[in-house]
MIVO-296152 format. One record per residue (C-alpha): residue number from 1; residue in three letters; x, y, z. Coordinates in pm, 1 decimal, padded with zeros to 6 digits. Each point is the difference from the previous one (the first is absolute). Example, Ala and Ser with C-alpha at 12.3 -4.5 7.8 and 13.67 -1.06 7.14 Angstrom:
BEGIN
<site gufi="1" tise="Ala" px="01230.0" py="-00450.0" pz="00780.0"/>
<site gufi="2" tise="Ser" px="00137.0" py="00344.0" pz="-00066.0"/>
This chain:
BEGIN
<site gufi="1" tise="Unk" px="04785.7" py="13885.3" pz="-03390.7"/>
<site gufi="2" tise="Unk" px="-00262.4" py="00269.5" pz="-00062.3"/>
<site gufi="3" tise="Unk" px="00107.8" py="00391.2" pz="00088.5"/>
<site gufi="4" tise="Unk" px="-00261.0" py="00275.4" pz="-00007.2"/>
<site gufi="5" tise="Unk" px="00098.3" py="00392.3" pz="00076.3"/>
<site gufi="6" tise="Unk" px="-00164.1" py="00285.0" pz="00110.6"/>
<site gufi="7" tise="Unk" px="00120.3" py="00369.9" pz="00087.6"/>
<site gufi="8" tise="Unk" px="-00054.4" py="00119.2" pz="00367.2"/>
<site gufi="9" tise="Unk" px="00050.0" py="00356.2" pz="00133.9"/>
<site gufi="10" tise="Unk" px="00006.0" py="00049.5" pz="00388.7"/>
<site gufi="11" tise="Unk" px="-00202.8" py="-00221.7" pz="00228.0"/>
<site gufi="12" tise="Unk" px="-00284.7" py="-00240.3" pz="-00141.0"/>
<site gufi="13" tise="Unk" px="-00155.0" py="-00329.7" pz="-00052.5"/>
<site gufi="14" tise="Unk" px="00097.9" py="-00188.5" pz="-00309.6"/>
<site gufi="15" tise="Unk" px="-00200.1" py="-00302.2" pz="-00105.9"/>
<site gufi="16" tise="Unk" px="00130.8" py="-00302.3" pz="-00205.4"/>
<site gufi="17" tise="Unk" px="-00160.4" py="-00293.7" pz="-00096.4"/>
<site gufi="18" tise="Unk" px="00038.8" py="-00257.0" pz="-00280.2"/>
<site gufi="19" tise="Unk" px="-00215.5" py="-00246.5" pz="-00140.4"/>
<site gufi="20" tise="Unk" px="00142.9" py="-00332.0" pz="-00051.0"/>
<site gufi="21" tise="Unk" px="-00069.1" py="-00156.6" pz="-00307.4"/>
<site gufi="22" tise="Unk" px="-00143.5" py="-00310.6" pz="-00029.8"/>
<site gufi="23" tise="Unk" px="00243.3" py="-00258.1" pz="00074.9"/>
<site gufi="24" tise="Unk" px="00261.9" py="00216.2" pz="00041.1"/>
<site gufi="25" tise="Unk" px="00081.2" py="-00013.7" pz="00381.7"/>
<site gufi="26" tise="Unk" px="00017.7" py="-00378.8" pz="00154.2"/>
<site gufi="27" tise="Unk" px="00038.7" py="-00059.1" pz="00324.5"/>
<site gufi="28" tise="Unk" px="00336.8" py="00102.2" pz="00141.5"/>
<site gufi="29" tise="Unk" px="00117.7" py="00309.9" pz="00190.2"/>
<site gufi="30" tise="Unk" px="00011.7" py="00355.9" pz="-00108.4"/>
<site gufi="31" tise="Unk" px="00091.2" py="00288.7" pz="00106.3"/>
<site gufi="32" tise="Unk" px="-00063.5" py="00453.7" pz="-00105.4"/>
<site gufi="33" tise="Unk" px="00276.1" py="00204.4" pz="00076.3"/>
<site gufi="34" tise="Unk" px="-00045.0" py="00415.0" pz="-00016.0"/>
<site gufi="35" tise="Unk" px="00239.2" py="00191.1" pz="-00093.7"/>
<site gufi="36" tise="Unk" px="00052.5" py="00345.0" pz="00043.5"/>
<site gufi="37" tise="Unk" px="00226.9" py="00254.6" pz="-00220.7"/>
<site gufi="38" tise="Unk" px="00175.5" py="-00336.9" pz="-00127.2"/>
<site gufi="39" tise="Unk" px="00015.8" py="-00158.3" pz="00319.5"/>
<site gufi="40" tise="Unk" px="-00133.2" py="-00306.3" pz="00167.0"/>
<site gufi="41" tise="Unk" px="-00175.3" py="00147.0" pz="00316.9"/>
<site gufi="42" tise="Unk" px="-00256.1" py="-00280.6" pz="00044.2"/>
<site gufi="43" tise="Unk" px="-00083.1" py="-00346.2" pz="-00063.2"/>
<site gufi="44" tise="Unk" px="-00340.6" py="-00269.6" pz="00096.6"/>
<site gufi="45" tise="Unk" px="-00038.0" py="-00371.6" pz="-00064.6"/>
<site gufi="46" tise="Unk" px="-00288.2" py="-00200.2" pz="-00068.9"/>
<site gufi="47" tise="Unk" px="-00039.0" py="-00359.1" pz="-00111.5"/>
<site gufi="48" tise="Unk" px="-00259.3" py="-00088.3" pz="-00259.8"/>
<site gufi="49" tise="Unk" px="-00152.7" py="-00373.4" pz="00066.3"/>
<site gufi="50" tise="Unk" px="-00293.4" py="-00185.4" pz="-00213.4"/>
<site gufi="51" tise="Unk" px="-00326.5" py="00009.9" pz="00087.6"/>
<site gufi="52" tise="Unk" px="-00120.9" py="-00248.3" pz="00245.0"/>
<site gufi="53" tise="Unk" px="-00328.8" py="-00208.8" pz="-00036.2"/>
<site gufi="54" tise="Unk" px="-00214.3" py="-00091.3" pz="00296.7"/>
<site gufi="55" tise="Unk" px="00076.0" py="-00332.5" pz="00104.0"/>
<site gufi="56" tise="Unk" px="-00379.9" py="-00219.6" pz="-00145.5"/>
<site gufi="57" tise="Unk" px="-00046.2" py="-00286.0" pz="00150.2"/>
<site gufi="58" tise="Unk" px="-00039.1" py="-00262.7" pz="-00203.7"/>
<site gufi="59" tise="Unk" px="-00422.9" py="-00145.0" pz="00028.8"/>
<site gufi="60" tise="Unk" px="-00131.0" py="-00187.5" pz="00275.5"/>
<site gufi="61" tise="Unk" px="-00241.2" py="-00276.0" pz="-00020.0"/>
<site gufi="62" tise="Unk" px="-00158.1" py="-00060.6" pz="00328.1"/>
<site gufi="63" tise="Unk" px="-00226.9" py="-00320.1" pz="-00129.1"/>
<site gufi="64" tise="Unk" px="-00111.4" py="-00125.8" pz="-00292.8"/>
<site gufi="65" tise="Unk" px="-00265.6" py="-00335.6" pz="00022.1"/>
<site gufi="66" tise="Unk" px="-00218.5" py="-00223.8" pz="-00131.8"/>
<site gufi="67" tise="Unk" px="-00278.4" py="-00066.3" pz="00171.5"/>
<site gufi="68" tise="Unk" px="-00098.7" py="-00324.0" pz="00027.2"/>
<site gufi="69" tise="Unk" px="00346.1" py="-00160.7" pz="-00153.0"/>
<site gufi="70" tise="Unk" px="-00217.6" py="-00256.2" pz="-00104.4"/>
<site gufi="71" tise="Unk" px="-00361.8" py="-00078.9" pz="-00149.3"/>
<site gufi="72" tise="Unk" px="-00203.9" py="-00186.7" pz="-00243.1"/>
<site gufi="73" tise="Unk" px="-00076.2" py="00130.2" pz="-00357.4"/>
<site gufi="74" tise="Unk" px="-00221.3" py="00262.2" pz="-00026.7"/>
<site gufi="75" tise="Unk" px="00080.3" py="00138.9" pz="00378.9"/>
<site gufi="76" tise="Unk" px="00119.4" py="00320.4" pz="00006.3"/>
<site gufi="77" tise="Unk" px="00311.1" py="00165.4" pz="00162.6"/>
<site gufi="78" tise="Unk" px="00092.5" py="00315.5" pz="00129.5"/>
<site gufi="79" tise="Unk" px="00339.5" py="00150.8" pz="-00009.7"/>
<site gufi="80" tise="Unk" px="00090.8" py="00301.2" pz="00244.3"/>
<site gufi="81" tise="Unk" px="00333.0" py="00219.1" pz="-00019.4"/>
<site gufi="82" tise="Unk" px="00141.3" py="00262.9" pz="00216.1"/>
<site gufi="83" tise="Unk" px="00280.2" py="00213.0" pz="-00148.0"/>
<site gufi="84" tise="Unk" px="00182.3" py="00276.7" pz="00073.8"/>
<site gufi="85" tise="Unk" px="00261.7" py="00261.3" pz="-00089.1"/>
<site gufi="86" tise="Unk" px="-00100.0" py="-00102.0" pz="-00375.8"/>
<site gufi="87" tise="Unk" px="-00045.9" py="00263.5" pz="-00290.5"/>
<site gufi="88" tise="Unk" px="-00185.4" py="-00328.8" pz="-00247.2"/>
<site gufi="89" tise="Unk" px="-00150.3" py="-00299.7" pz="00101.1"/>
<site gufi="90" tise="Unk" px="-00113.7" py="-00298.4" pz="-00235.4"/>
<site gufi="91" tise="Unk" px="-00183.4" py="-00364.5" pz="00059.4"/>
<site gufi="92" tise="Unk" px="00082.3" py="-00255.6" pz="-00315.8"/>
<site gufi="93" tise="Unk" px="-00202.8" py="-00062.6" pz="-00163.5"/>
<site gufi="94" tise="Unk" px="-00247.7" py="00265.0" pz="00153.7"/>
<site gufi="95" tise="Unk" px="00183.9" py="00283.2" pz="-00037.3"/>
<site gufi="96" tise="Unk" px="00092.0" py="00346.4" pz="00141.9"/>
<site gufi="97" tise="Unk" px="-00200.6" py="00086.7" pz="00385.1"/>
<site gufi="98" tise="Unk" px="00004.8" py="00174.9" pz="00278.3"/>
<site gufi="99" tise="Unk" px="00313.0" py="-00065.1" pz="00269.9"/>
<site gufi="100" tise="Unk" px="-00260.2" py="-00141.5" pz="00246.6"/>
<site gufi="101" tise="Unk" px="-00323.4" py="-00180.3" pz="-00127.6"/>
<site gufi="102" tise="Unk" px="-00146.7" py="-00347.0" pz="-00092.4"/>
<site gufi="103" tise="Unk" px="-00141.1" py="-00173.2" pz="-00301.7"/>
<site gufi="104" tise="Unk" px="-00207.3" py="-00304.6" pz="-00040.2"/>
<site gufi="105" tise="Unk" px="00104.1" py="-00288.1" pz="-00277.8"/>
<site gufi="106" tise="Unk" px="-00156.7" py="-00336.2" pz="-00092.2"/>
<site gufi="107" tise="Unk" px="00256.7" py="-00183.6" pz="-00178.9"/>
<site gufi="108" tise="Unk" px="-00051.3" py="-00299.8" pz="-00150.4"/>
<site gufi="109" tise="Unk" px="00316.6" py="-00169.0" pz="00028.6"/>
<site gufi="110" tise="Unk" px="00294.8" py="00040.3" pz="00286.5"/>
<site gufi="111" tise="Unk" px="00115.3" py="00306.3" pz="-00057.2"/>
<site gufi="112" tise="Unk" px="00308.6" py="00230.3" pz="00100.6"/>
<site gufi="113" tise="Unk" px="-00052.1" py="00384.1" pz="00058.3"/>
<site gufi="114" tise="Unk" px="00239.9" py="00239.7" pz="00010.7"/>
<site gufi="115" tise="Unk" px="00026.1" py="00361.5" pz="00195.3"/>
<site gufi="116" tise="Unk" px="00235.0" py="00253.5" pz="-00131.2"/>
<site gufi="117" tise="Unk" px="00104.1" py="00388.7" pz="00186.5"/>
<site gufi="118" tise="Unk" px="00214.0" py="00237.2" pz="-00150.2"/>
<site gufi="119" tise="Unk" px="00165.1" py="00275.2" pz="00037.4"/>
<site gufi="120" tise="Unk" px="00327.0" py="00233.3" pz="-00119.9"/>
<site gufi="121" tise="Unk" px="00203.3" py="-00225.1" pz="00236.6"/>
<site gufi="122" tise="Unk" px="-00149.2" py="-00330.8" pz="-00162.1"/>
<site gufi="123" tise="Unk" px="-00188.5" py="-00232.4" pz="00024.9"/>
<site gufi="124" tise="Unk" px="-00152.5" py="-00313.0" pz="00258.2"/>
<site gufi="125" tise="Unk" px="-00235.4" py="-00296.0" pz="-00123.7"/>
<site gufi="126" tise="Unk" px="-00168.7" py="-00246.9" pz="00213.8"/>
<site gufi="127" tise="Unk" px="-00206.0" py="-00315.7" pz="-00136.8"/>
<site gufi="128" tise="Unk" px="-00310.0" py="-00132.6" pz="00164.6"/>
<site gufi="129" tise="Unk" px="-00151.5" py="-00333.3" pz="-00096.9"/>
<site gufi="130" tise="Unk" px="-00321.6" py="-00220.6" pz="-00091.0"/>
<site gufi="131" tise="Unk" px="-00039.9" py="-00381.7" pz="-00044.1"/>
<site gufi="132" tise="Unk" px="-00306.1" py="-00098.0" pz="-00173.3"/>
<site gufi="133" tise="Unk" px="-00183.7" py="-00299.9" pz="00032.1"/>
<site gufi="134" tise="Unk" px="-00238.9" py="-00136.4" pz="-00213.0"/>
<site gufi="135" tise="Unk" px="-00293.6" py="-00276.0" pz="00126.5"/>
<site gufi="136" tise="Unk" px="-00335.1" py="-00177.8" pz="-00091.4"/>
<site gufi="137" tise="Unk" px="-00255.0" py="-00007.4" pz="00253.7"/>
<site gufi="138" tise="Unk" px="-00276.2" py="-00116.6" pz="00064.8"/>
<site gufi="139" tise="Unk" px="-00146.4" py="00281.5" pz="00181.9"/>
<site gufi="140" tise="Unk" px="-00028.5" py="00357.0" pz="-00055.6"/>
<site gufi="141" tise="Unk" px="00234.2" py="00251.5" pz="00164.7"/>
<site gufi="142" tise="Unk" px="-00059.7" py="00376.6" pz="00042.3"/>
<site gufi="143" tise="Unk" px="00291.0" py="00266.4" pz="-00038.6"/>
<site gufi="144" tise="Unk" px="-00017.3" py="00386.9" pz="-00039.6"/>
<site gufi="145" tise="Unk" px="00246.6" py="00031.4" pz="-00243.6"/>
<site gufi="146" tise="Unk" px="-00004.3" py="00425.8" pz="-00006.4"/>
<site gufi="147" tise="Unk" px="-00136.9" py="00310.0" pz="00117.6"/>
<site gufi="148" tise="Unk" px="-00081.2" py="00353.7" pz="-00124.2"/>
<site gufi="149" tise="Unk" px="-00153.7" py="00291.4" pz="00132.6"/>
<site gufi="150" tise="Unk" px="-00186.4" py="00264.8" pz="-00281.1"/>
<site gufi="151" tise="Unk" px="-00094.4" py="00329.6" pz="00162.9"/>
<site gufi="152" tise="Unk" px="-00231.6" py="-00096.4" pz="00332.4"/>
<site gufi="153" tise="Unk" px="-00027.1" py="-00418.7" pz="-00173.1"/>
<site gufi="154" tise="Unk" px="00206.4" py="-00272.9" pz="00118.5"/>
<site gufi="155" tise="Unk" px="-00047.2" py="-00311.3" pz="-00185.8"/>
<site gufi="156" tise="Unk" px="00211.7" py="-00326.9" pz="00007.2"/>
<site gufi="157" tise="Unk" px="00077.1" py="-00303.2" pz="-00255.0"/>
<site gufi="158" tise="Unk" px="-00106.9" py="-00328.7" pz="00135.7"/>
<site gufi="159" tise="Unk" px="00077.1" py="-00332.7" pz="-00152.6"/>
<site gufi="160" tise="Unk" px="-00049.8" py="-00341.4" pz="00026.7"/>
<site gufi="161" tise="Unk" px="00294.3" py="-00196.9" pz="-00060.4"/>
<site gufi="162" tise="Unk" px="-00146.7" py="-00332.0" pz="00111.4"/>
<site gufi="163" tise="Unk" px="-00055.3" py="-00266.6" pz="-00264.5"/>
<site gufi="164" tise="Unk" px="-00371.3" py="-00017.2" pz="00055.6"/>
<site gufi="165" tise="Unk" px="-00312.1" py="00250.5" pz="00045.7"/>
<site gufi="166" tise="Unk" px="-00100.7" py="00169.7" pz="00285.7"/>
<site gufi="167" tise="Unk" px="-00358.7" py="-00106.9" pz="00138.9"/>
<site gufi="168" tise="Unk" px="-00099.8" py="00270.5" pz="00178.6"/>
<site gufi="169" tise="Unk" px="00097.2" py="00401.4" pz="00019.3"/>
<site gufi="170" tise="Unk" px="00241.3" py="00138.9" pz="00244.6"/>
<site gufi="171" tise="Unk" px="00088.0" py="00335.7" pz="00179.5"/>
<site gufi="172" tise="Unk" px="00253.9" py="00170.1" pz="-00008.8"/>
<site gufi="173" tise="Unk" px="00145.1" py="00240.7" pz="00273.0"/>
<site gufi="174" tise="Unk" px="00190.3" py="00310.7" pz="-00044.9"/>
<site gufi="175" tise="Unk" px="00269.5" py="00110.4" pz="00358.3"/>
<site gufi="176" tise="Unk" px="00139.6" py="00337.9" pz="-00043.5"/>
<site gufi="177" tise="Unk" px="00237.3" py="00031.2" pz="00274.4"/>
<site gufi="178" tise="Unk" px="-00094.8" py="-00323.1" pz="00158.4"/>
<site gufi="179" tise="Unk" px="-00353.0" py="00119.6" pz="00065.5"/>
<site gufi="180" tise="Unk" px="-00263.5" py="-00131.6" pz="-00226.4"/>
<site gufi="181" tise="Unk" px="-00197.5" py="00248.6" pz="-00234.5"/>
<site gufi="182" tise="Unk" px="-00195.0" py="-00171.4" pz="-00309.3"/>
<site gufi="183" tise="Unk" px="-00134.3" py="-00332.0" pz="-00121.8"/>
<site gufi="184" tise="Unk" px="-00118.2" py="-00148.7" pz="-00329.3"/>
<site gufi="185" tise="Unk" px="-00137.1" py="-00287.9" pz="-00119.4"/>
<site gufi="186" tise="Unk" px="00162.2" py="-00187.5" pz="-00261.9"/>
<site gufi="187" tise="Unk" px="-00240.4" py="-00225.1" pz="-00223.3"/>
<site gufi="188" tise="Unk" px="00086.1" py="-00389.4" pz="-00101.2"/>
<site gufi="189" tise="Unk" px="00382.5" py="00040.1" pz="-00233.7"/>
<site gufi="190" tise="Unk" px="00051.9" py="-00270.0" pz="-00209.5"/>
<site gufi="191" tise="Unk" px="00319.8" py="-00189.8" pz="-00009.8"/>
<site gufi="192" tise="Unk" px="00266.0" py="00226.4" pz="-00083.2"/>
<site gufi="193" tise="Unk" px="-00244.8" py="00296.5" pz="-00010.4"/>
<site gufi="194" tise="Unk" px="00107.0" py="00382.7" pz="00115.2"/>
<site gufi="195" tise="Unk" px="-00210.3" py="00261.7" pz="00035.3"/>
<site gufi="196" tise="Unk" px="00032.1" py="00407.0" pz="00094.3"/>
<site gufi="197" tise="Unk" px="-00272.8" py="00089.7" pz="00311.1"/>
<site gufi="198" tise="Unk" px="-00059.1" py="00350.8" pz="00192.0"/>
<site gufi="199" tise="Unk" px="-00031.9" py="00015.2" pz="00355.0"/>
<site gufi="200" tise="Unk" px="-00367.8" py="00130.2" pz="-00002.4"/>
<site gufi="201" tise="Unk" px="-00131.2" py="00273.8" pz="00217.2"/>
<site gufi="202" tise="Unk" px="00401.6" py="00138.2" pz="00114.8"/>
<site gufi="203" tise="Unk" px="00161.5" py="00273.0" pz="-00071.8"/>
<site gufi="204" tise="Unk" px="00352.6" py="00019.7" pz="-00043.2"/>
<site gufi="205" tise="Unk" px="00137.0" py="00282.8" pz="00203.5"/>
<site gufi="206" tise="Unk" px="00320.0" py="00037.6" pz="00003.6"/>
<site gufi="207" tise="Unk" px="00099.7" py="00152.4" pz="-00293.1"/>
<site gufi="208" tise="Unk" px="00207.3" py="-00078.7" pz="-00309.9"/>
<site gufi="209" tise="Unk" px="00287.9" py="00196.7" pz="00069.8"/>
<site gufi="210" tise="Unk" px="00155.6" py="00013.8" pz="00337.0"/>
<site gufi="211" tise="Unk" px="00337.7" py="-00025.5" pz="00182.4"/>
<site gufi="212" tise="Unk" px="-00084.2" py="-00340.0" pz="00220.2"/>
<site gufi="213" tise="Unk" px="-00131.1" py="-00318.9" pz="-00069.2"/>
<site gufi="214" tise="Unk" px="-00270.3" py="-00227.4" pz="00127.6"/>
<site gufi="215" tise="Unk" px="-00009.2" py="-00334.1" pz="00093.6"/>
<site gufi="216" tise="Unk" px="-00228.7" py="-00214.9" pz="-00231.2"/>
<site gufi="217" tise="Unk" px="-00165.4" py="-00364.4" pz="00054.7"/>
<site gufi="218" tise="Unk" px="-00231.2" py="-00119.0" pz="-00227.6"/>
<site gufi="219" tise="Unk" px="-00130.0" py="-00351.6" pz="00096.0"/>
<site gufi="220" tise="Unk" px="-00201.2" py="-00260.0" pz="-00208.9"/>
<site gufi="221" tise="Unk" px="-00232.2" py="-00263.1" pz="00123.5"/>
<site gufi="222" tise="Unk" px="00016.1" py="00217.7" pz="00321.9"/>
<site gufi="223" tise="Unk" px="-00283.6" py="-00209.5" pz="00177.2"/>
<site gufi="224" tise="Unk" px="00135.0" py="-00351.4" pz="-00085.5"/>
<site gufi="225" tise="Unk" px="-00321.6" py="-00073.4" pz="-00231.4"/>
<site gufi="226" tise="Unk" px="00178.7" py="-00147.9" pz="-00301.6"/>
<site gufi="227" tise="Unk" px="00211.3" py="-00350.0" pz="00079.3"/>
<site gufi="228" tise="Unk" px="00342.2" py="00063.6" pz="-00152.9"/>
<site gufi="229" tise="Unk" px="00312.3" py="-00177.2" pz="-00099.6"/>
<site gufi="230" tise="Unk" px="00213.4" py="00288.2" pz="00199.5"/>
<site gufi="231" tise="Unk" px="-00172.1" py="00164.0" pz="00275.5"/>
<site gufi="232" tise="Unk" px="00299.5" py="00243.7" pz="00078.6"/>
<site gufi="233" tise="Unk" px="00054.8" py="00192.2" pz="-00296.5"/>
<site gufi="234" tise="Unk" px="-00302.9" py="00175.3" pz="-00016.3"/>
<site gufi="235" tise="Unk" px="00097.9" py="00335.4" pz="00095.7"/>
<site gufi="236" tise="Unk" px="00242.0" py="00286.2" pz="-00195.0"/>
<site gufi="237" tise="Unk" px="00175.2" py="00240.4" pz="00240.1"/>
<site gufi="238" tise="Unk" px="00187.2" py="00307.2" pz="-00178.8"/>
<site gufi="239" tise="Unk" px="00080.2" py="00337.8" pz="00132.1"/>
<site gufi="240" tise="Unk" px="-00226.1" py="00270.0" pz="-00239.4"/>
């Protein structure tokens, strides 16, 4: 019990206050009484209680995919994640990213990935997966196995993954948004051959940094020129 005094003459406000010290006072009920020429005239309650946290929710993970599930060696894939009410995100083995975004791997065996959100209420993990096949053909085969945009240039990686030469060059089409914007022509790739190529004569507009993304297809062998062991995987569709 703490007391404090002080004189009073006639009528007037006296004021009392007392700092607790530091854990001192746990929660419970208390009470100040006031008394007056050695009497009890007056007394209040209050009830000290610990601080409360705002409830967190604990991280949400709206999707996290492979896309395709499945390819040949030297295809590439692109994962996508949506997250939310997370403080960290992390991709193994990529690393730490942004709570919503994409990334594009080429792994060369089946491989697992695995998305990670956190926060001060913990933690949620989801895995995404990639199955790998390997073949010798005896064609070629044309993938874009990535995509980059530097400034107002937009180039892609091309490869061929066939087990022979191609005999004549192809073109390749760039969709932003489903509507088509660019082409370039890819020379003859040897087996197993990849190769970095611009978009000539287009301009990247949209900016680096900005709070949506864009819908990106980037299609080899867009004209059917080049006879190919799989004529469906041609094209790389990621959101940029």
């Amino acid at each position: 019990m703490a007391e404090e005094t002080k004189p009073a003459r006639g009528t007037q406000y006296v004021a009392f206050s007392r700092q607790a010290v530091t854990g001192t006072w746990g929660s419970g009920q208390y009470s100040v009484s006031l008394w007056l020429n050695g009497k009890e005239t007056a007394t209040a309650e209050f009830t000290v209680r610990p601080l409360q946290q705002a409830n967190v929710p604990a991280p949400t993970i709206s999707y996290f995919r492979a896309i395709p599930e499945s390819i040949m060696a030297g295809q590439a894939v692109t994962l996508s994640w949506s997250v939310s009410d997370a403080t960290q995100v992390s991709v193994s083995p990529i690393g730490t990213v942004s709570p919503a975004g994409s990334y594009i791997v080429t792994p060369a065996n089946s491989a697992e990935y695995s998305l990670t959100a956190s926060n001060s209420a913990g933690s949620t993990s989801m895995k995404a997966s990639v199955r790998v096949t390997s073949y010798i053909s005896d064609k070629p085969d044309l993938v874009i196995t990535d995509f980059k945009v530097e400034g107002a240039r937009a180039s892609f990686k091309v490869k061929n993954i066939g087990g022979v030469n191609t005999v004549k060059p192809a073109v390749t089409y760039l969709y932003i948004d489903g509507n088509y914007k660019a082409s370039s022509l890819t020379d003859i790739l040897t087996a197993g051959q990849e190769r970095w190529q611009e978009f000539p004569n287009y301009n990247w507009s949209y900016g680096e940094q900005r709070g949506f993304r864009i819908p990106v297809r980037i299609c080899a062998d867009a004209q059917d020129v080049v006879g190919e062991y799989d004529e469906l995987n041609n094209c790389l569709n990621l959101d940029w």
